[in-house]
C-alpha positions in Angstrom: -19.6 2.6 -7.5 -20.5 -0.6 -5.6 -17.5 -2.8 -4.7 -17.1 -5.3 -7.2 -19.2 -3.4 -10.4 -15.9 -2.4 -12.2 -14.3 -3.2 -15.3 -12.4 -6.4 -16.0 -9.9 -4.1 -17.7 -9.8 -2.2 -14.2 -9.0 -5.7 -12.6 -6.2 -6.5 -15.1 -4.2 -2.6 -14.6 -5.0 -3.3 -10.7 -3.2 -7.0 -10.5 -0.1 -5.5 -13.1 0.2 -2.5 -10.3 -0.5 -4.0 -7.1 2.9 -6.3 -7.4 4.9 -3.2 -8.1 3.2 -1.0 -5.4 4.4 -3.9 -3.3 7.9 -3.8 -4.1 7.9 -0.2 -3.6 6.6 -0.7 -0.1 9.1 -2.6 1.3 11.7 -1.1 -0.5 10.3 1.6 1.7 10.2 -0.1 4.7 13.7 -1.7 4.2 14.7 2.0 3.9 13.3 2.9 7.2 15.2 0.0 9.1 18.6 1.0 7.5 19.1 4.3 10.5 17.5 1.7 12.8 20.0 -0.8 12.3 23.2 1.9 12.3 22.0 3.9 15.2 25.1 2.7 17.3 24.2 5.0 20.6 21.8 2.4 21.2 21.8 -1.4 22.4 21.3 -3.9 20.3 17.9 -4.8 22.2 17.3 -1.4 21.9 17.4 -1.7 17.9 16.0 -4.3 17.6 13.0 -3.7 19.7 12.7 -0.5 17.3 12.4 -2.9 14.4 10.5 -5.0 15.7 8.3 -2.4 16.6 8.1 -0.8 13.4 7.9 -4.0 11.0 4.4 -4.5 13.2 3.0 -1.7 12.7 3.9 -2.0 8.9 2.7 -5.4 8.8 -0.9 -4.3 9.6 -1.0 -1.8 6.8 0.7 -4.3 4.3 -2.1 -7.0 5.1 -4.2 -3.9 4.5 -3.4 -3.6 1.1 -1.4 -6.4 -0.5 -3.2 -9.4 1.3 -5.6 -11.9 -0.3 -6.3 -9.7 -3.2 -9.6 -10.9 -4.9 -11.9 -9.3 -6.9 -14.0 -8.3 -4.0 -11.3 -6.3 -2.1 -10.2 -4.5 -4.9 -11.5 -1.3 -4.5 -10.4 -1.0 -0.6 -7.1 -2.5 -1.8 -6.3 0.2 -4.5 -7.6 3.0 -1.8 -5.3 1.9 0.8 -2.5 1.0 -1.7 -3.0 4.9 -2.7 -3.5 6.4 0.6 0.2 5.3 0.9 1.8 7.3 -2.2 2.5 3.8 -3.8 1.3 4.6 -7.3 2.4 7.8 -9.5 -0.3 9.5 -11.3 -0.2 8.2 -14.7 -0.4 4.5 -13.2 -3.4 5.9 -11.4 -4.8 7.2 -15.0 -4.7 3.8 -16.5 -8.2 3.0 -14.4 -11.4 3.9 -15.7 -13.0 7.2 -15.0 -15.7 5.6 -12.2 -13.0 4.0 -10.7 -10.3 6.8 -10.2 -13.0 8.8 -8.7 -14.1 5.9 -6.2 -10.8 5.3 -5.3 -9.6 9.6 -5.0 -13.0 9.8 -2.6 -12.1 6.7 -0.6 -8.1 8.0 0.1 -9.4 11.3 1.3 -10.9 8.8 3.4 -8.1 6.5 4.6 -5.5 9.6 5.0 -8.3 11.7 7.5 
């Protein structure tokens, strides 16, 4: 499936999902900082060099999937939003057939 040749219907489920696989990825990330932030053994340079560190790296793959989403990106945007564990299964089965197997072939991908 080319990049772009989907359903509108496929656009629609993909705009509806992509603001809640947001939310679950910084709840996620907000998760992560909580030991950071606790971890009293260190200084608090110490922690917050950690978190700083970590919200980086975090920040790339957030632009990755969640940035500028238009029609065109789509397709890597649902891969990368997958390769990270953000949608369960039956969100995943609200996309067409040709675009569930586009996107399953294109996380094996992303998670190599």
């Amino acid at each position: 499936m080319a990049v772009g040749s989907f359903p509108e219907s496929d656009w629609k489920v993909f705009r509806e999902l992509q603001h809640l696989a947001l939310e679950r990825f910084c709840k996620r990330v907000l998760d992560d900082l909580q030991p950071m932030l606790q971890e009293t053994s260190r200084s608090h340079h110490e922690r917050y060099l950690a978190v700083f560190r970590l919200l980086r790296a975090k920040d790339d793959e957030i632009a990755q999937a969640f940035n500028d989403p238009r029609r065109s990106r789509m397709i890597p945007q649902l891969a990368a939003i997958c390769s990270h564990g953000l949608l369960e299964p039956q969100e995943l089965e609200r996309f067409t057939p040709g675009t569930r197997t586009t996107i399953e072939w294109l996380t094996k991908e992303f998670t190599r």
